[in-house]
N, CA, C and O atoms as CSV, one atom per row, in Angstrom:
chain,resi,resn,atom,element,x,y,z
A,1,UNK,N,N,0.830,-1.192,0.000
A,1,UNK,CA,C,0.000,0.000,0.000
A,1,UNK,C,C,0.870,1.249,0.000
A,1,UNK,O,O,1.938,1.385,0.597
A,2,UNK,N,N,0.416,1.894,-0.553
A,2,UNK,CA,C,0.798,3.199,-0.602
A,2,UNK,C,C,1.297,4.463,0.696
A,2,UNK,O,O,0.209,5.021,0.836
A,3,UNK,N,N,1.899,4.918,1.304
A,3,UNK,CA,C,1.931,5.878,2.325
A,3,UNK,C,C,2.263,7.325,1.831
A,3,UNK,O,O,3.066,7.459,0.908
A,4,UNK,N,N,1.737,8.295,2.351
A,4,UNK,CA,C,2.207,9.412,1.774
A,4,UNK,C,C,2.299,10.458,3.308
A,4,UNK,O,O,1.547,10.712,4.249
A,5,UNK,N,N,3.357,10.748,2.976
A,5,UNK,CA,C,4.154,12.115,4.221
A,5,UNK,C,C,3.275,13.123,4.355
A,5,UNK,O,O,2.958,13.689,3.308
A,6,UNK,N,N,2.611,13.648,5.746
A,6,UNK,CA,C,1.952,14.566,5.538
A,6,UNK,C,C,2.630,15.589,6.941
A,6,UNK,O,O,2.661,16.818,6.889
A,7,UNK,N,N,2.818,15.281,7.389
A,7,UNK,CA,C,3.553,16.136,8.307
A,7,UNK,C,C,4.835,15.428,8.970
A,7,UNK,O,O,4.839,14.225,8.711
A,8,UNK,N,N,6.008,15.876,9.813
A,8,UNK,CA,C,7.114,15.524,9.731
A,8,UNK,C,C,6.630,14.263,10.444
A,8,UNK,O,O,5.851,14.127,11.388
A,9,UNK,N,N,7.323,13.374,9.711
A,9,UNK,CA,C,7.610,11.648,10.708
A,9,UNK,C,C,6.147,11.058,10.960
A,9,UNK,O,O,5.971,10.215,11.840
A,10,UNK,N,N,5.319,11.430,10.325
A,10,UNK,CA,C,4.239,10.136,10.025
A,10,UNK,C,C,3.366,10.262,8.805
A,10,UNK,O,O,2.947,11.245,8.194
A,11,UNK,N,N,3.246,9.183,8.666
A,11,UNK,CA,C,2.929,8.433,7.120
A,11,UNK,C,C,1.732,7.906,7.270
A,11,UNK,O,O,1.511,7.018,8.094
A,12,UNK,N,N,0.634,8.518,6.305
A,12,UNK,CA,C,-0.486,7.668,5.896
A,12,UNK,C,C,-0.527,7.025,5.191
A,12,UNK,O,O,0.413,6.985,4.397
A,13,UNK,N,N,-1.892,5.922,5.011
A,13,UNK,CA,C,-1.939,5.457,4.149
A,13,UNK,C,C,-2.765,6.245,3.140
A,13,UNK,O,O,-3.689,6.910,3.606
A,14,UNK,N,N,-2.547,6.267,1.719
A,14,UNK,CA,C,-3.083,6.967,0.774
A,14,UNK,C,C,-4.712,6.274,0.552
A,14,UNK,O,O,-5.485,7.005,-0.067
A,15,UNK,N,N,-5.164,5.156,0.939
A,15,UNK,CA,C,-6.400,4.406,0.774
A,15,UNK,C,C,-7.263,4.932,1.868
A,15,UNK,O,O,-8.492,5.000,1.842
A,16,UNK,N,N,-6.346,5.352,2.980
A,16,UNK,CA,C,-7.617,5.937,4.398
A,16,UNK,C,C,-7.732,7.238,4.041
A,16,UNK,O,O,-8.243,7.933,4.919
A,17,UNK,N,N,-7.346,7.946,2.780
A,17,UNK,CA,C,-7.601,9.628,2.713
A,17,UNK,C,C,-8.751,9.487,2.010
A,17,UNK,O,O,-8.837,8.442,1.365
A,18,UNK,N,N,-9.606,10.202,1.959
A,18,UNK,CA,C,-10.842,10.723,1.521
A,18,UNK,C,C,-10.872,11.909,0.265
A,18,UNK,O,O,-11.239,11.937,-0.910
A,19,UNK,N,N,-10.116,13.085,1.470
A,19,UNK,CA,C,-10.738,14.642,0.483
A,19,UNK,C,C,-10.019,15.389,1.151
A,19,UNK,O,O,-9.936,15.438,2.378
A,20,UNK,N,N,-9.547,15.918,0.485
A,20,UNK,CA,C,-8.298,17.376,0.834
A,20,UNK,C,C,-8.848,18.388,0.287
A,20,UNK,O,O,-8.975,18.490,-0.933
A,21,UNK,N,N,-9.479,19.789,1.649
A,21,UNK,CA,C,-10.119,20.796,1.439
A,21,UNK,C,C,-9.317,21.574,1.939
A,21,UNK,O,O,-8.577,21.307,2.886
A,22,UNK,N,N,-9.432,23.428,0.894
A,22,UNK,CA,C,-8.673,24.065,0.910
A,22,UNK,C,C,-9.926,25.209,2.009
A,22,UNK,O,O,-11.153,25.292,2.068
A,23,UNK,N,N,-8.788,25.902,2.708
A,23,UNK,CA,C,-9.000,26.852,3.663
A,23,UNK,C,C,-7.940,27.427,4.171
A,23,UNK,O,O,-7.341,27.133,5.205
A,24,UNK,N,N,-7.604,28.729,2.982
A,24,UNK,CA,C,-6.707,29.391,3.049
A,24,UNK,C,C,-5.850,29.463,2.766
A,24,UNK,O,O,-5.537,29.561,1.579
A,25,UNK,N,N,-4.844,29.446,3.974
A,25,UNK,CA,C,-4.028,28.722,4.159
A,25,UNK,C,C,-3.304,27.671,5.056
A,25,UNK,O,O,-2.190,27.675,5.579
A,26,UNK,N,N,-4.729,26.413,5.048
A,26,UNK,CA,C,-4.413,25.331,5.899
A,26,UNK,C,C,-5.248,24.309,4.824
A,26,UNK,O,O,-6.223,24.539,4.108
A,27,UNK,N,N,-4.639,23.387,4.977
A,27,UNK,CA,C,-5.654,22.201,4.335
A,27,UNK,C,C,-6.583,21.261,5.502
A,27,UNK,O,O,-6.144,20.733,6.524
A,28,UNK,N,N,-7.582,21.253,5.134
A,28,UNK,CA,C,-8.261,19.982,6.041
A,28,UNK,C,C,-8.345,18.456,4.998
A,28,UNK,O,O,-8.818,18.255,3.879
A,29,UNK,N,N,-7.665,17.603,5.961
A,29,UNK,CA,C,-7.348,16.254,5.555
A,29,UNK,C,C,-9.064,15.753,6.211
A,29,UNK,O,O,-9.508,16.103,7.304
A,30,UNK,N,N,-9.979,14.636,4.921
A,30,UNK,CA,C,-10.816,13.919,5.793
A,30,UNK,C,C,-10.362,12.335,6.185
A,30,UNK,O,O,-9.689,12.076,5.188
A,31,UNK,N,N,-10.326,11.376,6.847
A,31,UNK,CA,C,-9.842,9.780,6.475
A,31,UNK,C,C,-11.139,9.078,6.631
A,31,UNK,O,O,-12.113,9.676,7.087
A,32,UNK,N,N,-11.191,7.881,6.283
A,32,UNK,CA,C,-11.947,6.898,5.685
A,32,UNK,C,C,-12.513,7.041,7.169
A,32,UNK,O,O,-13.599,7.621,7.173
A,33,UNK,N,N,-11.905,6.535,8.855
A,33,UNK,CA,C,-12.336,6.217,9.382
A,33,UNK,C,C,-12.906,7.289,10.632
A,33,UNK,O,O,-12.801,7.051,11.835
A,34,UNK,N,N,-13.521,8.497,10.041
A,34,UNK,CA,C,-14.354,10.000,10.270
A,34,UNK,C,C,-12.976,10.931,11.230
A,34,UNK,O,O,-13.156,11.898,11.969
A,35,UNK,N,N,-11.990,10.428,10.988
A,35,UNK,CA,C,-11.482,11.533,12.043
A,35,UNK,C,C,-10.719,12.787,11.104
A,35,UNK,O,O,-10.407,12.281,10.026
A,36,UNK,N,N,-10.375,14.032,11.146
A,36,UNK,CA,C,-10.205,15.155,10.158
A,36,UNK,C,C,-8.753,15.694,10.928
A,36,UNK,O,O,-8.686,15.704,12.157
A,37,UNK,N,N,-8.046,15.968,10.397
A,37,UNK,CA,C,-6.658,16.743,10.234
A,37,UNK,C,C,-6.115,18.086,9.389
A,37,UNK,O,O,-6.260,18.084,8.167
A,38,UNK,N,N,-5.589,19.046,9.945
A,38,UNK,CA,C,-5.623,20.203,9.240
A,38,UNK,C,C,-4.175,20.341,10.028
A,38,UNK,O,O,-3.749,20.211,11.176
A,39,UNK,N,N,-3.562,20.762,8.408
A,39,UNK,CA,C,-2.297,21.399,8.405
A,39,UNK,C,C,-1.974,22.412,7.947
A,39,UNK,O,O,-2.801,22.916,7.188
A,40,UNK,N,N,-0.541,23.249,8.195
A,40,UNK,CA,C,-0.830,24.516,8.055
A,40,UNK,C,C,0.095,24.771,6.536
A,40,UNK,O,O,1.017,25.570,6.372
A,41,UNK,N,N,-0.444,23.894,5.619
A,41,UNK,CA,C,-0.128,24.316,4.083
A,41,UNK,C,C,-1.208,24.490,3.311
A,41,UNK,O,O,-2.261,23.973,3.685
A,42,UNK,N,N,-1.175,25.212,2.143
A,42,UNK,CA,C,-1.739,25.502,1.070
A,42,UNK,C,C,-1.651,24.489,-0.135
A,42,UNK,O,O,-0.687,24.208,-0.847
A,43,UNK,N,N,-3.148,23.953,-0.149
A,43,UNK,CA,C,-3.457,22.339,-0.940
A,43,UNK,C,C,-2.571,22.690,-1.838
A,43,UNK,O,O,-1.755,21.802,-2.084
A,44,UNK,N,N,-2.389,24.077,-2.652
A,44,UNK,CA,C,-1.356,24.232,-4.280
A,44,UNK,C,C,-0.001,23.467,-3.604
A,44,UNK,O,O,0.685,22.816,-4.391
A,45,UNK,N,N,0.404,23.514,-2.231
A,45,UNK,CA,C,1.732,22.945,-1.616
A,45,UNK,C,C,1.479,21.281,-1.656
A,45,UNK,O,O,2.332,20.395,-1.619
A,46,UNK,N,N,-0.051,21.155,-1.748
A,46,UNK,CA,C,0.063,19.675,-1.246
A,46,UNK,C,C,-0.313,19.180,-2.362
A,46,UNK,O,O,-0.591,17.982,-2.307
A,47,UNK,N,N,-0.427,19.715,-3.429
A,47,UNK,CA,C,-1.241,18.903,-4.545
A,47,UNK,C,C,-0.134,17.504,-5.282
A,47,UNK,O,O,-0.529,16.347,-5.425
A,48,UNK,N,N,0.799,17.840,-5.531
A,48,UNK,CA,C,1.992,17.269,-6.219
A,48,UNK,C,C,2.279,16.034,-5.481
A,48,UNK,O,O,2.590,15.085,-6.201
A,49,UNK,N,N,2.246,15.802,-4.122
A,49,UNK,CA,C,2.208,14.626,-3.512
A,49,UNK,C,C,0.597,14.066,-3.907
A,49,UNK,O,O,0.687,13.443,-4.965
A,50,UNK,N,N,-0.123,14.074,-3.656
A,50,UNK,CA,C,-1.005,13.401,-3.882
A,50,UNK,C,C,-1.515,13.019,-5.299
A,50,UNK,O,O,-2.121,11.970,-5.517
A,51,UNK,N,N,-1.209,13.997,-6.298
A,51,UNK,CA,C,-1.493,13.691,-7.423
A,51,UNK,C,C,-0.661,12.559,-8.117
A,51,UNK,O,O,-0.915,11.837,-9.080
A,52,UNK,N,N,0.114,12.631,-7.524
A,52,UNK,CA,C,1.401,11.034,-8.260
A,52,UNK,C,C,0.826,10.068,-7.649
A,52,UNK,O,O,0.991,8.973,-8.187
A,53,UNK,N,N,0.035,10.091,-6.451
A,53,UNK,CA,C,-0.615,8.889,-6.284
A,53,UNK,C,C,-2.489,8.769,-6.731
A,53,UNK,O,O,-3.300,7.884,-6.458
A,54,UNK,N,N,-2.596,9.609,-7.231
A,54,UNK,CA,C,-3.796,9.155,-8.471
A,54,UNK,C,C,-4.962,10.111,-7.908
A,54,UNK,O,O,-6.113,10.190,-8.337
A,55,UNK,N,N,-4.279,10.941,-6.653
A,55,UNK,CA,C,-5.847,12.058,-7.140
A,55,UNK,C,C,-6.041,12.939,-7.769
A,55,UNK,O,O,-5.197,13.445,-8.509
A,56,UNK,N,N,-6.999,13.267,-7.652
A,56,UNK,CA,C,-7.499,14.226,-8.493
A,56,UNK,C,C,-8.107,15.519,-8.040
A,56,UNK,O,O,-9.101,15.363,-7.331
A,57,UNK,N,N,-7.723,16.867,-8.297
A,57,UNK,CA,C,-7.865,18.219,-8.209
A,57,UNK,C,C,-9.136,18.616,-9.154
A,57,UNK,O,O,-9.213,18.847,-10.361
A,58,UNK,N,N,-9.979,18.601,-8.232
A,58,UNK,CA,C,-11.261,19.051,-9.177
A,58,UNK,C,C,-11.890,20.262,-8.718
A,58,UNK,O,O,-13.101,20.134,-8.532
A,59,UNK,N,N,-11.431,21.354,-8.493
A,59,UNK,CA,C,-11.950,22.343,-7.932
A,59,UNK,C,C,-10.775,23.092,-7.134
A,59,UNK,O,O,-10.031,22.519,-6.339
A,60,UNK,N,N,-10.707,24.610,-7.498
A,60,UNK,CA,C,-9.165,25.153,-6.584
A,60,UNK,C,C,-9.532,24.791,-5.091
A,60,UNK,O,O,-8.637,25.189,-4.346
A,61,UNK,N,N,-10.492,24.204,-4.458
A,61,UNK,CA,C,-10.732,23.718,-2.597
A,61,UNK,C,C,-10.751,22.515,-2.616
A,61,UNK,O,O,-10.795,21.885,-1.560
A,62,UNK,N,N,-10.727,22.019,-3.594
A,62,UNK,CA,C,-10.848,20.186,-3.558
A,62,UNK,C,C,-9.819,19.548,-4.114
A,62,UNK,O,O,-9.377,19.970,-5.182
A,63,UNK,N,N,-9.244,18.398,-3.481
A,63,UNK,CA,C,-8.595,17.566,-4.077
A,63,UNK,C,C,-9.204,16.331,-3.594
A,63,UNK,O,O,-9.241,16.319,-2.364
A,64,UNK,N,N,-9.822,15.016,-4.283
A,64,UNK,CA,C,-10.180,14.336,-4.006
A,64,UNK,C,C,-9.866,12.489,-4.288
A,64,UNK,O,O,-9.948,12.132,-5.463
A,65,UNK,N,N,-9.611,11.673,-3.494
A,65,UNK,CA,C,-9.503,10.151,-3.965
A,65,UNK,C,C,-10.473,9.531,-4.650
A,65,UNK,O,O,-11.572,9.333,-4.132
A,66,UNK,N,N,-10.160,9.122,-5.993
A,66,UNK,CA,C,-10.778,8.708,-6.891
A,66,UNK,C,C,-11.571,6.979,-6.111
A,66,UNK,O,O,-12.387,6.437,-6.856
A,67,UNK,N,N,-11.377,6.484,-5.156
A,67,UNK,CA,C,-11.315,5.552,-4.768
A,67,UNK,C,C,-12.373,5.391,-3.672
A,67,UNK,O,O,-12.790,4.373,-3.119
A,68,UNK,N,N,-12.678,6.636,-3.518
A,68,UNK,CA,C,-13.434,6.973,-2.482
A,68,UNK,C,C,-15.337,7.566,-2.731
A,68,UNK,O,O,-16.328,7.711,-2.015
A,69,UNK,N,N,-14.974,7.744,-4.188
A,69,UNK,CA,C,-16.215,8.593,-4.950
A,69,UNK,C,C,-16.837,7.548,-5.249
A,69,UNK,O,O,-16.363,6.528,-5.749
A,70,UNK,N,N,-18.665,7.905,-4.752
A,70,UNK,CA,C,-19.897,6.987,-4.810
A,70,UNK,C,C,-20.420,7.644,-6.019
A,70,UNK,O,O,-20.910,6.937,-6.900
A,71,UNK,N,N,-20.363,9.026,-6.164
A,71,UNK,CA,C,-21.747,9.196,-7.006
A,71,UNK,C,C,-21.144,10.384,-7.529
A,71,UNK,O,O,-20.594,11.155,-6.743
A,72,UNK,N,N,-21.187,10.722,-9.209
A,72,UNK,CA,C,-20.932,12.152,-8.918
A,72,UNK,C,C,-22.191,12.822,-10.279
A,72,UNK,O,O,-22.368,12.512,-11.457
A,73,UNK,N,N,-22.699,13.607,-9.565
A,73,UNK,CA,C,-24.012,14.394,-10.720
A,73,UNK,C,C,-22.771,15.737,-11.510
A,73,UNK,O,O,-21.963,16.600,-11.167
A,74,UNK,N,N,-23.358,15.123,-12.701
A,74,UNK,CA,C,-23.160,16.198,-13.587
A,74,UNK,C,C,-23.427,17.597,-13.752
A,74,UNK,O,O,-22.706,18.584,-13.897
A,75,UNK,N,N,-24.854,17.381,-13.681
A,75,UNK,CA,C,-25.992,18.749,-13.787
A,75,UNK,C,C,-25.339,19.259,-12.021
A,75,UNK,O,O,-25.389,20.488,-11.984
A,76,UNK,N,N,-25.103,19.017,-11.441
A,76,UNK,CA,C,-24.469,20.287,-10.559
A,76,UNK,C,C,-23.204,20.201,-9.859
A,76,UNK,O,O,-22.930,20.748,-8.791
A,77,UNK,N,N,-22.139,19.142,-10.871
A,77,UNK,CA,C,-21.196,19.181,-10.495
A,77,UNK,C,C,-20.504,18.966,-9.500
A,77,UNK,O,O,-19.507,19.623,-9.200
A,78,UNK,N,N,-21.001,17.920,-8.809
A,78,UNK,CA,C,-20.923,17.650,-7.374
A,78,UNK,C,C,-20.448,16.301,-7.295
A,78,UNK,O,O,-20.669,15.640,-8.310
A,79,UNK,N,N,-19.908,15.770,-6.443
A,79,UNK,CA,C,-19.106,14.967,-6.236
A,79,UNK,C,C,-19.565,14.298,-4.818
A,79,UNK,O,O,-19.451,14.933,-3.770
A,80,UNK,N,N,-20.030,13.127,-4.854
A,80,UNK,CA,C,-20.281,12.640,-3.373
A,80,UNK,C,C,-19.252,11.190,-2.983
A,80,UNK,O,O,-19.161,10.198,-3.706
A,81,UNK,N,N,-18.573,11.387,-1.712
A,81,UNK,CA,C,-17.645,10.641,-1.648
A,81,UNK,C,C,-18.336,9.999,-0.729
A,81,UNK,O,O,-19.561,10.034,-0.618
A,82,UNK,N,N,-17.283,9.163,0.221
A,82,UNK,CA,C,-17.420,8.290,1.161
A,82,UNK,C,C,-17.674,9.166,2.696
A,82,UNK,O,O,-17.401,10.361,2.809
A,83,UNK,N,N,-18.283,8.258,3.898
A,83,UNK,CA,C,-18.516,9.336,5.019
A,83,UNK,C,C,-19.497,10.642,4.924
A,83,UNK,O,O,-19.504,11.526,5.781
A,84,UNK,N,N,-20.404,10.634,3.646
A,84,UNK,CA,C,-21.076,11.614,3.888
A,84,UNK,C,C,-20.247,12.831,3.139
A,84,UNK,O,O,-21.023,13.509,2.465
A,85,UNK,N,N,-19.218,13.178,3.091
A,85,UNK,CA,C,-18.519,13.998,2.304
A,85,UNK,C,C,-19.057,14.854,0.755
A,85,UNK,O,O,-19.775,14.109,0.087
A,86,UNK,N,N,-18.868,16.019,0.214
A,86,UNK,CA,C,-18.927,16.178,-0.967
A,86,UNK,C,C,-18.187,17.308,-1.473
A,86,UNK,O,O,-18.058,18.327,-0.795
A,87,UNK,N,N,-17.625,17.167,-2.787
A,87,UNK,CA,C,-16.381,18.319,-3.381
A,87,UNK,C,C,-17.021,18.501,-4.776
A,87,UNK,O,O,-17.559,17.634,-5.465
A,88,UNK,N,N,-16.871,19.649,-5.011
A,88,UNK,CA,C,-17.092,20.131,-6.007
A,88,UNK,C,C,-16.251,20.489,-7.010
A,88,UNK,O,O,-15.082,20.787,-6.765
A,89,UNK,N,N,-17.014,20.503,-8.883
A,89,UNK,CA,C,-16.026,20.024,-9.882
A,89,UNK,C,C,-16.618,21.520,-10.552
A,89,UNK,O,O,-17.761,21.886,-10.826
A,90,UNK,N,N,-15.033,22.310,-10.697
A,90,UNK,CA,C,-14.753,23.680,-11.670
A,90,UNK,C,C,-15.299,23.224,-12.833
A,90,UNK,O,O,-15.087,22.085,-13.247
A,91,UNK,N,N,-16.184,24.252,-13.553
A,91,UNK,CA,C,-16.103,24.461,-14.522
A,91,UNK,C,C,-14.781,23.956,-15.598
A,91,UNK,O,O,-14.817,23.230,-16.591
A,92,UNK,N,N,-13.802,24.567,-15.035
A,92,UNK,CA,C,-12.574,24.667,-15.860
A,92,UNK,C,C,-12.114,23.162,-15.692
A,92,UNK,O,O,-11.237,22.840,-16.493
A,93,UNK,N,N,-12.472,22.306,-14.930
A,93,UNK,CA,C,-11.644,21.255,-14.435
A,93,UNK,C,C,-12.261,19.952,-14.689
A,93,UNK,O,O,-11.745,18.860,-14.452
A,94,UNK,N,N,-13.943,20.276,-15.424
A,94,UNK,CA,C,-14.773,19.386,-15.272
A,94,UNK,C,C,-14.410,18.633,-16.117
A,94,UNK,O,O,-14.335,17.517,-15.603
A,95,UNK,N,N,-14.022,18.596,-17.563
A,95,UNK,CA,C,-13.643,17.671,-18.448
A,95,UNK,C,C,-12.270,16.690,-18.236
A,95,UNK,O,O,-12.291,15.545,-18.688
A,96,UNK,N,N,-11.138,17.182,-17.558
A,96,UNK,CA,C,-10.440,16.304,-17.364
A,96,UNK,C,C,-10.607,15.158,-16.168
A,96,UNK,O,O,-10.252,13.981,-16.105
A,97,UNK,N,N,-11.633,16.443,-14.829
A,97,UNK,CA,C,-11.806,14.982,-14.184
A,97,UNK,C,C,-13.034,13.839,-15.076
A,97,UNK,O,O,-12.725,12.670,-14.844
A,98,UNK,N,N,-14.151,13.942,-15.893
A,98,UNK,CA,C,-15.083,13.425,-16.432
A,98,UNK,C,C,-13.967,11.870,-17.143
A,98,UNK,O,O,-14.111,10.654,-17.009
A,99,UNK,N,N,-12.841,12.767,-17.933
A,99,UNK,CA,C,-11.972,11.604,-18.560
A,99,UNK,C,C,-11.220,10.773,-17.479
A,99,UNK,O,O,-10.907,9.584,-17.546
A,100,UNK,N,N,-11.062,11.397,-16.765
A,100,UNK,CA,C,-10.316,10.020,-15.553
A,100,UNK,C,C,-11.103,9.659,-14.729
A,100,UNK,O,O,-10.609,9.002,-13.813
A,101,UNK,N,N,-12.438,9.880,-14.683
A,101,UNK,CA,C,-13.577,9.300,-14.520
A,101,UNK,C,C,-14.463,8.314,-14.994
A,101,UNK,O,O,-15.410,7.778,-14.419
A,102,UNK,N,N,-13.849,8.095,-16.542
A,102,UNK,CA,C,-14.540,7.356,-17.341
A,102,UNK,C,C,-13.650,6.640,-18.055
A,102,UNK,O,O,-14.013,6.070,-19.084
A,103,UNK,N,N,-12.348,6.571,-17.600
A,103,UNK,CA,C,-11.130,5.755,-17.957
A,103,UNK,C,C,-10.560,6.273,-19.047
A,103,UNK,O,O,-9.544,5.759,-19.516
């Protein structure tokens, strides 16, 4: 499995992340098993780690695990993940996530 560095000296697993929401300048981490983490970077800082491991940036406040998404409506661009969760898909961003959405 995968681990990815999120603050000094401990390692997640990339399968218990959910959804990386932007606020500001802190990110809120969600994990699979409801507990939430916020660090004090800017998702544009965190995007590059997570994107080599296959998520996806669908919105400048969202970065989200493809692995984790139940449902996502078109007509309003919305994205419903796991835990109750939901992130929303830019205009600008909607077609590339739609293609790695649809293989």
């Amino acid at each position: 499995m995968k681990t990815v560095n999120i603050i000094r000296k401990k390692n997640f697993y990339a399968s218990d992340i959910i959804l990386l929401k932007s606020d500001a300048n802190y990110t809120h981490i969600y994990f699979r098993n409801g507990k939430q983490m916020t660090v004090a970077k800017t998702l544009k800082q965190m995007e590059p780690k997570f994107t080599e491991l296959g998520f996806i940036r669908t919105h400048k406040s969202f970065i989200v695990n493809p692995s984790h998404i139940l449902r996502y409506y078109d007509v309003e661009s919305e994205i419903h993940l796991t835990k109750n969760l939901t992130a929303a898909v830019s205009r600008r961003r909607k077609d590339a996530f739609e293609q790695v959405l649809h293989g």
